[in-house]
Each structure stands twice: as structure tokens, then as C-alpha cells.
N, CA, C and O atoms as a Maestro MAE file, in Angstrom:
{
 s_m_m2io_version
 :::
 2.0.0
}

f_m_ct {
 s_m_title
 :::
 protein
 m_atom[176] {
  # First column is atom index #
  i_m_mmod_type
  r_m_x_coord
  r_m_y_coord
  r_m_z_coord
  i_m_residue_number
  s_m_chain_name
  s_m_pdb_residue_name
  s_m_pdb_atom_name
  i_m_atomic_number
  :::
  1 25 101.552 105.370 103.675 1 A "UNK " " N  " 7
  2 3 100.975 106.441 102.914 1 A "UNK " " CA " 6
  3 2 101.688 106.578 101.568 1 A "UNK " " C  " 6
  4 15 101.113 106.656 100.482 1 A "UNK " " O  " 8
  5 25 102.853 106.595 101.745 2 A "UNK " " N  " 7
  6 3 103.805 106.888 100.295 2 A "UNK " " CA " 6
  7 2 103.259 105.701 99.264 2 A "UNK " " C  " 6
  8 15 103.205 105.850 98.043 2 A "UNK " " O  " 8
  9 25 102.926 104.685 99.861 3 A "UNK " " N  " 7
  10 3 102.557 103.188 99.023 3 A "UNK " " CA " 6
  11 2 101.151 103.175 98.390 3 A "UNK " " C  " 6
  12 15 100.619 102.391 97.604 3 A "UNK " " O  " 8
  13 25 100.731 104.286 98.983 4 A "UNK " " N  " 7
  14 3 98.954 104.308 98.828 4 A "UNK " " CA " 6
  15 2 99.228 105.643 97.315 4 A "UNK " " C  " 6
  16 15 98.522 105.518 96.315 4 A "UNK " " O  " 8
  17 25 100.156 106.655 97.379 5 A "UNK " " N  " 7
  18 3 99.950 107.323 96.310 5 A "UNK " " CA " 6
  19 2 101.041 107.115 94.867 5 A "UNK " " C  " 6
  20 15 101.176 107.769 93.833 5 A "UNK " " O  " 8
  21 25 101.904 105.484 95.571 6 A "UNK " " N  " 7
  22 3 102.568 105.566 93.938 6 A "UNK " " CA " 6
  23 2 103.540 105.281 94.296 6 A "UNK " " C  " 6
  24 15 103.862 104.217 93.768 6 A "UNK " " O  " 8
  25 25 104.485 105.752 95.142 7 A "UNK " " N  " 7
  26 3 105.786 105.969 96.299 7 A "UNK " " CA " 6
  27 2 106.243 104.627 96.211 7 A "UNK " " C  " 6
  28 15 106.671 104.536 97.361 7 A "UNK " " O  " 8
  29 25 106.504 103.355 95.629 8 A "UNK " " N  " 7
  30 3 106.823 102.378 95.770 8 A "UNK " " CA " 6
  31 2 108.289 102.646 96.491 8 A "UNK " " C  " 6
  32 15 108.408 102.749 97.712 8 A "UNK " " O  " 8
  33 25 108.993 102.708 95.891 9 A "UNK " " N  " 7
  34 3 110.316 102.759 96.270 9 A "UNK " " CA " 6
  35 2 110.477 103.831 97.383 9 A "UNK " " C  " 6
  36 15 111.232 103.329 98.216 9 A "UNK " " O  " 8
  37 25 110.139 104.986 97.748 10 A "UNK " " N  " 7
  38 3 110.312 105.641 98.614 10 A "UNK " " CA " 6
  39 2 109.711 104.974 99.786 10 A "UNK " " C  " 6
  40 15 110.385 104.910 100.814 10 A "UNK " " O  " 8
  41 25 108.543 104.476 99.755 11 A "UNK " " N  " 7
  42 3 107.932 103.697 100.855 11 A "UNK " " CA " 6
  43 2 109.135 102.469 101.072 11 A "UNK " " C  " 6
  44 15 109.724 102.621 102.142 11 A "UNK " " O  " 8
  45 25 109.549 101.440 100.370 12 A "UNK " " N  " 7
  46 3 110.097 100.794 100.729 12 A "UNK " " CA " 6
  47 2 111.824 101.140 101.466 12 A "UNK " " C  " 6
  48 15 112.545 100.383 102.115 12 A "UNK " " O  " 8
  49 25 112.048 102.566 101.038 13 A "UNK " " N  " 7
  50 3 113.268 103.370 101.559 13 A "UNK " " CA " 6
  51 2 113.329 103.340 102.916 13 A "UNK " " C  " 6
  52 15 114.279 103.032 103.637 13 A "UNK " " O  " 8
  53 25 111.760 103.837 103.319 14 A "UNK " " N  " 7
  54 3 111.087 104.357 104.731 14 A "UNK " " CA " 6
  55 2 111.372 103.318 105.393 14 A "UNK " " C  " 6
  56 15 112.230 103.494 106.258 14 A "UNK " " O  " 8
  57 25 110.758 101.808 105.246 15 A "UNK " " N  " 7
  58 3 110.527 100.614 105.975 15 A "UNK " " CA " 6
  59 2 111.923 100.141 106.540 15 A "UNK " " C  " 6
  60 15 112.049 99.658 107.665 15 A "UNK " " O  " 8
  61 25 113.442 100.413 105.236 16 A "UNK " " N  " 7
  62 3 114.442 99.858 105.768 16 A "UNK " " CA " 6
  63 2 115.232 100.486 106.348 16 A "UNK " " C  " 6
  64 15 116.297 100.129 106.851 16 A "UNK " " O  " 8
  65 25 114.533 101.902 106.292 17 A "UNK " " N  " 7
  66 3 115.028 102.871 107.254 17 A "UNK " " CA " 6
  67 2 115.052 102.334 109.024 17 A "UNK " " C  " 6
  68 15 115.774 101.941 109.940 17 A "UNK " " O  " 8
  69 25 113.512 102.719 108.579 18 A "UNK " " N  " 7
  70 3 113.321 101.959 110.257 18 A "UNK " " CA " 6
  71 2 113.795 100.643 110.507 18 A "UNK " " C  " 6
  72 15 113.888 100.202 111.653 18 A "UNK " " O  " 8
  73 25 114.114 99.963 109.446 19 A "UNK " " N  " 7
  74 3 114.355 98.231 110.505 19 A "UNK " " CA " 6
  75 2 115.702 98.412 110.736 19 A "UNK " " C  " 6
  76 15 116.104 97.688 111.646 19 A "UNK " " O  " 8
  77 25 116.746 99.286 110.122 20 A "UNK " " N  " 7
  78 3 118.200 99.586 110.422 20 A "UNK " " CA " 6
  79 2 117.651 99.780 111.667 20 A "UNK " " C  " 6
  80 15 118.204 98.974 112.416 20 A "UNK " " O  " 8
  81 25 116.834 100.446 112.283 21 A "UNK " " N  " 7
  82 3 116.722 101.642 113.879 21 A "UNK " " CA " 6
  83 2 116.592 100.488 114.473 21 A "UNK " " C  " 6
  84 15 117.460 100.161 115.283 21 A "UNK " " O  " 8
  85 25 115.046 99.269 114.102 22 A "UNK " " N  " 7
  86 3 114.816 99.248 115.003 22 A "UNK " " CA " 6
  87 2 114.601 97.271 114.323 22 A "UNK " " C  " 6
  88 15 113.436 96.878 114.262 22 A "UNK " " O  " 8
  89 25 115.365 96.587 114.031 23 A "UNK " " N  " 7
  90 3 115.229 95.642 112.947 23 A "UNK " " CA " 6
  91 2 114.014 94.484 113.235 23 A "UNK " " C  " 6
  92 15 113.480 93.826 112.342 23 A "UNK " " O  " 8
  93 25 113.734 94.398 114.523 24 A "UNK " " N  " 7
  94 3 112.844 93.149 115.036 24 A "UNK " " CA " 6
  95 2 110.844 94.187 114.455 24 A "UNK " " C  " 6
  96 15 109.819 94.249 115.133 24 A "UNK " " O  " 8
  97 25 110.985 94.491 113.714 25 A "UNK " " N  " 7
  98 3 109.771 95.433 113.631 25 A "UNK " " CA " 6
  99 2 109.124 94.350 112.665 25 A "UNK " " C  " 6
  100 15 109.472 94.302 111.485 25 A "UNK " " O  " 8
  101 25 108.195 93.501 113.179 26 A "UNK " " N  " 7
  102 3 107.639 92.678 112.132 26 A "UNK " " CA " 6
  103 2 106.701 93.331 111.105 26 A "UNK " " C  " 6
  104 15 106.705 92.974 109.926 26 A "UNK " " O  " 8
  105 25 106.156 93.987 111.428 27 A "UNK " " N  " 7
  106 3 105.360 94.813 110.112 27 A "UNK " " CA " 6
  107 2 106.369 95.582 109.395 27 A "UNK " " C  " 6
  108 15 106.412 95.372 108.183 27 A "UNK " " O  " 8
  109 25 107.078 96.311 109.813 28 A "UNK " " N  " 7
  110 3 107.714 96.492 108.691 28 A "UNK " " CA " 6
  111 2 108.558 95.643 108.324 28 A "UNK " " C  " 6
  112 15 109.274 96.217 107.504 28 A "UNK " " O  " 8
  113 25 108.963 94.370 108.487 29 A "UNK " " N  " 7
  114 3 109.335 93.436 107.635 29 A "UNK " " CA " 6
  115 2 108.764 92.835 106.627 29 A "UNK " " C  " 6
  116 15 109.393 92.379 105.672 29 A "UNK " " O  " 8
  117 25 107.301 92.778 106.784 30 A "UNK " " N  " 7
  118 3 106.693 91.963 106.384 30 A "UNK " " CA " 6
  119 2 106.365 93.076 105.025 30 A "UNK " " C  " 6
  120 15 106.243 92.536 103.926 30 A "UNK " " O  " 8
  121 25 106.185 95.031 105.120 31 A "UNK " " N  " 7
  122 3 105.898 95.953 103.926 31 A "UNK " " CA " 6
  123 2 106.877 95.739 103.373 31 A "UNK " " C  " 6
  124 15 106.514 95.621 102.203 31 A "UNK " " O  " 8
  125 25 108.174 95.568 103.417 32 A "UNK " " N  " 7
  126 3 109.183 95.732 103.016 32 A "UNK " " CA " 6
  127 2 109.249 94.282 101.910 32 A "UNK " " C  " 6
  128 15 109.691 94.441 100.772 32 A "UNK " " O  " 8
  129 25 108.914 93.317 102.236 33 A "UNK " " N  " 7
  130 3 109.114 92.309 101.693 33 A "UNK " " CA " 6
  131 2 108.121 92.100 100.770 33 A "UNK " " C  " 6
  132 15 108.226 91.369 99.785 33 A "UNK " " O  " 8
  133 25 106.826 92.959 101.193 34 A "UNK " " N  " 7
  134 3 105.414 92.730 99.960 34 A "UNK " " CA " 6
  135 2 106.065 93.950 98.974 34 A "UNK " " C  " 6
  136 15 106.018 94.016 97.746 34 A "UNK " " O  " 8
  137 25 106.786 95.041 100.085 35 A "UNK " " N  " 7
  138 3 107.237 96.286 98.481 35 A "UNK " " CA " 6
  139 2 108.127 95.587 97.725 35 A "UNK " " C  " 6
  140 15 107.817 95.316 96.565 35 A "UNK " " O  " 8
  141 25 109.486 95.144 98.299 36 A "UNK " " N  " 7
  142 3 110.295 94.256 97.213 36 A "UNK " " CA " 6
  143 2 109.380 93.555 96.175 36 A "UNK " " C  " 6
  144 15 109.741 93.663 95.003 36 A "UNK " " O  " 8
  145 25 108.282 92.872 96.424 37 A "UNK " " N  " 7
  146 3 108.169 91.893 95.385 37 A "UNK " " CA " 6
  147 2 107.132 93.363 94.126 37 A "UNK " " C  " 6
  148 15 107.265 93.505 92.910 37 A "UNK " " O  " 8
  149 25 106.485 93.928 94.809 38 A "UNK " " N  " 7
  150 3 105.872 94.505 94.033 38 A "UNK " " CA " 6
  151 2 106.585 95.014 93.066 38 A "UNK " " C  " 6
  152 15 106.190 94.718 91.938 38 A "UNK " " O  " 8
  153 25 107.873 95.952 93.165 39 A "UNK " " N  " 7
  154 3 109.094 96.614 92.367 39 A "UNK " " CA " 6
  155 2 109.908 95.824 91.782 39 A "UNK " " C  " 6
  156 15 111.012 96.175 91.364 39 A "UNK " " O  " 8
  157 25 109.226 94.172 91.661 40 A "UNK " " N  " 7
  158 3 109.997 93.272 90.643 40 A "UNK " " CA " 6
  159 2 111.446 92.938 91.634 40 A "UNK " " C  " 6
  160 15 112.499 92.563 91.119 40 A "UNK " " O  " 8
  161 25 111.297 93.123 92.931 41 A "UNK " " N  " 7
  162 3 112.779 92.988 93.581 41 A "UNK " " CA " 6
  163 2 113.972 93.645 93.340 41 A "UNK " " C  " 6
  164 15 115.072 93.096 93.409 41 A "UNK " " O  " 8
  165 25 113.805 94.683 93.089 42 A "UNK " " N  " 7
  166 3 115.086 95.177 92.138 42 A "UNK " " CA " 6
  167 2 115.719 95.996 93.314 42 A "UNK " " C  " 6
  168 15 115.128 95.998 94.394 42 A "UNK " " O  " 8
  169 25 116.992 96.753 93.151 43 A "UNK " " N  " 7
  170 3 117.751 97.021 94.242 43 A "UNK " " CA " 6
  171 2 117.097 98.620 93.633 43 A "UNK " " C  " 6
  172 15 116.811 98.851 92.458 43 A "UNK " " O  " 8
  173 25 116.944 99.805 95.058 44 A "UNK " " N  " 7
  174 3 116.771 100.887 95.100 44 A "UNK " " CA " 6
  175 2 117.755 101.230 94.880 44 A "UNK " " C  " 6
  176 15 117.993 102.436 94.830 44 A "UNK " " O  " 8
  :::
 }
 m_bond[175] {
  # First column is bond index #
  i_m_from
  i_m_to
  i_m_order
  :::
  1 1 2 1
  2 2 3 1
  3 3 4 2
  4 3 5 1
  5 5 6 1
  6 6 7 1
  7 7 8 2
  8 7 9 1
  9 9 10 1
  10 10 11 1
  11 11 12 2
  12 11 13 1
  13 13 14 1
  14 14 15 1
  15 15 16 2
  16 15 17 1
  17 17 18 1
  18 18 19 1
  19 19 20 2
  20 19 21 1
  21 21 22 1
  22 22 23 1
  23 23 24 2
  24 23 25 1
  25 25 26 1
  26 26 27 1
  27 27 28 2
  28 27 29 1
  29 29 30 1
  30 30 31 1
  31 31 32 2
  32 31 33 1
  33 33 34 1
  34 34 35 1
  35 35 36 2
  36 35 37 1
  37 37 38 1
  38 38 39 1
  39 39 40 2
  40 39 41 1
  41 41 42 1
  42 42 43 1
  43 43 44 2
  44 43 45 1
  45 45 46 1
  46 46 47 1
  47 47 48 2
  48 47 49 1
  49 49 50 1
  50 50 51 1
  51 51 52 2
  52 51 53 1
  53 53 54 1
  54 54 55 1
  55 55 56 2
  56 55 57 1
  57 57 58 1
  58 58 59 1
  59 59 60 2
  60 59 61 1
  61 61 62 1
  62 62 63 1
  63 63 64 2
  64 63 65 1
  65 65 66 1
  66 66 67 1
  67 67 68 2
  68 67 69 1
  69 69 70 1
  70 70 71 1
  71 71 72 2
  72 71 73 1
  73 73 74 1
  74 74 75 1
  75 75 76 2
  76 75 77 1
  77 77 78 1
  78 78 79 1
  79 79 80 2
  80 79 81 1
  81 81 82 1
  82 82 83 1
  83 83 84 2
  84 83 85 1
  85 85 86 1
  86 86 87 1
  87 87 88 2
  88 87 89 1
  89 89 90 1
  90 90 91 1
  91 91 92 2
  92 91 93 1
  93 93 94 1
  94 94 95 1
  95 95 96 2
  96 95 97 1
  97 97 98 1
  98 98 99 1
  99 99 100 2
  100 99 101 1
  101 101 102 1
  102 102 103 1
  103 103 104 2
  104 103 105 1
  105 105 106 1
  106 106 107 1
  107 107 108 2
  108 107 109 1
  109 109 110 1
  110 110 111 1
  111 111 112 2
  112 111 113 1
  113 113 114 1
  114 114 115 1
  115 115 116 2
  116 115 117 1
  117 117 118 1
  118 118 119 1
  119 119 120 2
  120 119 121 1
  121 121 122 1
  122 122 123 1
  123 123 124 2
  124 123 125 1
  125 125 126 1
  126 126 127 1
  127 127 128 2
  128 127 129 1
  129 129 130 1
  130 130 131 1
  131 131 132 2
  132 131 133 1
  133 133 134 1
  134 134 135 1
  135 135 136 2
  136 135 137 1
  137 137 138 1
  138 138 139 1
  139 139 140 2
  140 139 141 1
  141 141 142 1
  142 142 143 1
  143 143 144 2
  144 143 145 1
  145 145 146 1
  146 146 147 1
  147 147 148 2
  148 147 149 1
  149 149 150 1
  150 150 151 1
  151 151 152 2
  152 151 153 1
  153 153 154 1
  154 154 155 1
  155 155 156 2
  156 155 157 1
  157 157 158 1
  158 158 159 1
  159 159 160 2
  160 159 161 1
  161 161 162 1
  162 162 163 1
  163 163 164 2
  164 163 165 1
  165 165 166 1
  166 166 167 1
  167 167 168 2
  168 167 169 1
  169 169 170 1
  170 170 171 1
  171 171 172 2
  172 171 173 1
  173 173 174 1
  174 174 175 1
  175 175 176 2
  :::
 }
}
């Protein structure tokens, strides 16, 4: 949702939130890695 209104970086906050919890979470590996590229890769 955060990714749908702009939230780049907060969405991608969310995703590595959860893979700290829960790390084998393939979808959120996989948002996390399409948000990195979108934000030019840059460190939050």
C-alpha cells in the first residue's frame, strides 16, 4: 500500500522490517529488491 501512494522508501523500510522477523519471506524479498532498484539503490 505505502508503494501504491508514493511511500517508496517507507514501503521498502516495511519489507526489511519483516525479513529481519521472518527472512525466508520470498515476496518480500523479491518487493524489497524491485523497491531498491526503483530508489536508484540508495541506502535509507
Amino acid at each position: 500500500m505505502l508503494r501504491e501512494i508514493g511511500e517508496t522508501n517507507r514501503a521498502l523500510e516495511a519489507f526489511e522490517q519483516a525479513l529481519e522477523i521472518h527472512p525466508f519471506l520470498d515476496n518480500a524479498k523479491n518487493m524489497a529488491k524491485t523497491l531498491k532498484s526503483e530508489s536508484g539503490d540508495r541506502d535509507i
